[in-house]
N, C-alpha and C positions, 0 to 999 in steps of 0.2 A: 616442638613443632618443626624446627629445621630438620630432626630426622626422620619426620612420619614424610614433609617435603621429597626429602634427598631419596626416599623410597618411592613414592609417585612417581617423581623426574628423573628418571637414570638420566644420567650424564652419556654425552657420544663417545666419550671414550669407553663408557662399560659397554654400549652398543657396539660399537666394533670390535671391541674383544669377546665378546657374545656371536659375530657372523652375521648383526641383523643390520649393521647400516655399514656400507661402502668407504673406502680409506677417500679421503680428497685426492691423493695422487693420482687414483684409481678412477676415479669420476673425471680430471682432468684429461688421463690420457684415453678413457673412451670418447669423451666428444674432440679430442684430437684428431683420434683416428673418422670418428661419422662425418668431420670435418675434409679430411682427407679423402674419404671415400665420393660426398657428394662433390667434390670439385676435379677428381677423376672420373667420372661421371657426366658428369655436366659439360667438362672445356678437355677432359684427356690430360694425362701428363704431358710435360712440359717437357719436349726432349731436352738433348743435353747440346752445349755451344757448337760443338763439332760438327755432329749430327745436323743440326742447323742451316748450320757455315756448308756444309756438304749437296745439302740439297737444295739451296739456293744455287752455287755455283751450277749442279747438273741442269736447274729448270732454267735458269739464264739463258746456257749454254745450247740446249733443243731448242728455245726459246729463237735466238738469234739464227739457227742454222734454219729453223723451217722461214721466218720472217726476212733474213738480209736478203736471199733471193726475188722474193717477193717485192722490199724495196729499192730493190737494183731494177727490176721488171718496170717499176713506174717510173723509176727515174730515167732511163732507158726510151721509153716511149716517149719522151716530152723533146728530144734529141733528135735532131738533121740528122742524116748519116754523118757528113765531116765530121759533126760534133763528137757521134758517136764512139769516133776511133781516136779522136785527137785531145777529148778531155777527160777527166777521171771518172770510173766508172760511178760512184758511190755519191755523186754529188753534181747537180742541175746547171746545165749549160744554158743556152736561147731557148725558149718556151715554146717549142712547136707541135705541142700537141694535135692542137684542129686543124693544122696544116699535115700532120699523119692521118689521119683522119678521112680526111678528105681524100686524100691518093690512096689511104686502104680502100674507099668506096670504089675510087674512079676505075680502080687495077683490074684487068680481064674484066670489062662487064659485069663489073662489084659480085664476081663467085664468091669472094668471103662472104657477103650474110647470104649466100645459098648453102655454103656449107655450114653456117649458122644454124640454121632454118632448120637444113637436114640434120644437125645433132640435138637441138629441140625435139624433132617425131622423133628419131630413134629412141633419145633419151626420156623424154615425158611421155608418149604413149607408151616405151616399152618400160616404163617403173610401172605404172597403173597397171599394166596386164600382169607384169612380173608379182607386185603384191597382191593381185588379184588371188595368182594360182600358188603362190607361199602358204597365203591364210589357208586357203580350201586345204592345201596339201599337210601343213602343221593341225591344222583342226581336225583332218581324218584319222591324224595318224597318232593321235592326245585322246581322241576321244572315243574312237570304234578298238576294241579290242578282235583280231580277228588272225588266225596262222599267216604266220610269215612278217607280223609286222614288226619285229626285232632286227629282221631282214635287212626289211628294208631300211630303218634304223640306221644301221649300219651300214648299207650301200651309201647311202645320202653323208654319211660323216666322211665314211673313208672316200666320194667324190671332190670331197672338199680340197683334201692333200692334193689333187693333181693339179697342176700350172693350167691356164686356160689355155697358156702359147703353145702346148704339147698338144693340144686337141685342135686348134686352129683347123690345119693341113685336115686330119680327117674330116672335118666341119666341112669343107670347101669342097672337096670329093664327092662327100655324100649329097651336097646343093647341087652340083654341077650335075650330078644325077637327077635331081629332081628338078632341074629348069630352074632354079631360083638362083644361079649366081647372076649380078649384076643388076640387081632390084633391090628394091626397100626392105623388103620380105626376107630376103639371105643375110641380112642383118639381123630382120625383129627375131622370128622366130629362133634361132640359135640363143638369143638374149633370154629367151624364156627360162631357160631351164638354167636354173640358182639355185643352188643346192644349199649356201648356206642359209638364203632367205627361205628356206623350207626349215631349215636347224631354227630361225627363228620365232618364226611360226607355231611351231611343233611347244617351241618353249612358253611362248606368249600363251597360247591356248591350255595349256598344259596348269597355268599358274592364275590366267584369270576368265576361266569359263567352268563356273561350278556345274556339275553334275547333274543337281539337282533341279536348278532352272531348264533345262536339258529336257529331263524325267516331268519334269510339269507343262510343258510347252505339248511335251509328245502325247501326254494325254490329253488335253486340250484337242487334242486331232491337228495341230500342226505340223507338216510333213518336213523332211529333213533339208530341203533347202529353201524352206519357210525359217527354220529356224537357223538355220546358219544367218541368212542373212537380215532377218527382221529382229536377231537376241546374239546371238555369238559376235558378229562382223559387227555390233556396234562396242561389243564389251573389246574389241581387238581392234580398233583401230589406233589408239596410241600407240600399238606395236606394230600395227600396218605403215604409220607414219617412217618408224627405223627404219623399215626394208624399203621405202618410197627411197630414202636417203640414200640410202648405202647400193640401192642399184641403181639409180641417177649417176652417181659421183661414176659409178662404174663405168656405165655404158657412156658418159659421158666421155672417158678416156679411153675409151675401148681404141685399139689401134689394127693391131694385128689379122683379126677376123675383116670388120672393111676393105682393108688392104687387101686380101687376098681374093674378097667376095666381088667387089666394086669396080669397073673399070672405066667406066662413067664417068668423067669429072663433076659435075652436074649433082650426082647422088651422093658423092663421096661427103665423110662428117667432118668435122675443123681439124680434127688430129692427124687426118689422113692430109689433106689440103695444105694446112700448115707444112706440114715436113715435106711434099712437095716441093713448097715454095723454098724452106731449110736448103735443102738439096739444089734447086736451082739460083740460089743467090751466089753460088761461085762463082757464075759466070754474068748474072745481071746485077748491075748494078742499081744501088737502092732497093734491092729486097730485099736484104738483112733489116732495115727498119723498116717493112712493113713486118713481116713475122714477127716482128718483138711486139709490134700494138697490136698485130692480130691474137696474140699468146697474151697478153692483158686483156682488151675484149672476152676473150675466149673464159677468161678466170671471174668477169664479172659475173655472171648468172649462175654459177657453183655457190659464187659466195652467197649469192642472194636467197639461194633456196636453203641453206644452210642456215643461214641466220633465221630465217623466216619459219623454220621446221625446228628450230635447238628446242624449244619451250616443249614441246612434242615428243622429240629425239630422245630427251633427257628421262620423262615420265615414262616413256615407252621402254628405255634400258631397266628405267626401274619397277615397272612392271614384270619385267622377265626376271629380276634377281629375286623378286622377294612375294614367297609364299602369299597368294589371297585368305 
């Protein structure tokens, strides 16, 4: 009986010297490795110490140089002038913030929040018209196939490389031709034309306005800027939100083009105003501490809209990297 047994139940050792059952080492070191693999996978390897050690020092390091200014910028504001020049920069003297405050409003007939005011329109009306004509101009050029439009393609990138401060001067030529230096308008209108917020445009539409929605609208009998803005411009506004950003932040700091356009105190925006007042604290004294609260002021409502648009900002980048 034990051999008709030993004949029914091969033993695992005749099994694997037969090919038909797996070595245990063998078995061990494949769920080693599917072990390995789902937990690169999952969390990524795990660099190495140096590696580490290296990229924390570099992110510290960014870290500190965009933010110490920034905290010198507050601590700065909260400072007398005496204070300013006779105690350490990096660290808070006498609290006189609302006492800066106050003399920023009182100074020249409180022009600082008219220069305010005027880099608000420039900046928030002219983001909204600037994504306005992004989207339309990245949607035409994503979605109509038609000659010359690689052209154009390619005029719009290679604008990108040129400085805006090299175009400034002809900017201001061509206004002074047209009557528009020293108005609101020899500002907006130059702001218009964003060429990279057309590159992103072109990409946003490009990645999340299918075709075919497109093809079903038009036959429906919806005409083409029924469908841009009642089907495309709602699939593009997370990416409308980026170019809101990124031309705000701009025109926010825009300097050069003002300067040259504007001669108006009155119309001029905070960047222009400010370095005004820069320029004349060598000889008046206590301007140096207004410019410095007016240059913190001036940074709150960047931050605010940034903070208030990241959630957007973010989906909208990610929108434009990855295939719909």
């Amino acid at each position: 009986m034990s051999d008709t047994h030993a004949q029914k139940a091969p033993t695992r050792a005749t099994l694997r010297s037969a090919g038909t059952a797996p070595a245990p080492s063998t078995q061990k070191g494949q769920s080693a490795k599917k072990r390995k693999v789902r937990y690169a996978h999952e969390g990524g390897e795990r660099p190495a110490l140096w590696a580490r050690s290296i990229s924390w020092v570099f992110m510290i390091a960014v870290a500190l140089y965009f933010l110490v200014p920034v905290y010198w910028l507050v601590v700065a504001s909260t400072k007398s002038t005496s204070d300013l020049f006779s105690t350490p920069g990096l660290w808070f003297a006498n609290f006189n913030l609302f006492e800066n405050l106050k003399a920023l409003t009182d100074y020249d007939g409180g022009i600082f929040w008219r220069w305010l005011l005027n880099s608000f329109v420039y900046s928030g009306v002219g983001s909204v018209l600037i994504t306005l004509i992004c989207l339309m101009a990245g949607y035409a050029l994503a979605v109509y196939q038609f000659r010359g439009r690689n052209v154009i393609l390619a005029a719009v990138m290679g604008s990108m490389l040129i400085p805006t401060t090299v175009l400034a001067q002809p900017t201001y030529l061509l206004l002074v031709e047209l009557g528009l230096n020293n108005t609101m308008w020899g500002v907006l209108l130059p702001s218009l034309v964003y060429p990279f917020g057309v590159m992103l445009g072109f990409v946003f539409a490009s990645q999340a306005v299918p075709v075919e929605i497109l093809e079903a609208a038009r036959i429906d009998g919806a005409g083409e800027l029924r469908t841009f803005f009642s089907i495309a411009f709602k699939m593009l506004l997370n990416g409308g939100v980026t170019i809101v950003l990124f031309s705000f932040i701009g025109t926010w700091n825009s300097y050069m083009l003002p300067l040259l356009v504007l001669n108006d105190v009155k119309l001029q925006p905070i960047t222009v105003g400010l370095s005004g007042w820069n320029q004349a604290s060598m000889t008046v004294p206590g301007l140096q501490t207004l410019v410095i609260v007016g240059a913190l002021v001036s940074v709150v409502p960047v931050a605010i809209v940034f903070l208030s648009l990241q959630r957007f900002w973010k989906s909208g980048l990610a929108a434009g990297g990855v295939k719909a």
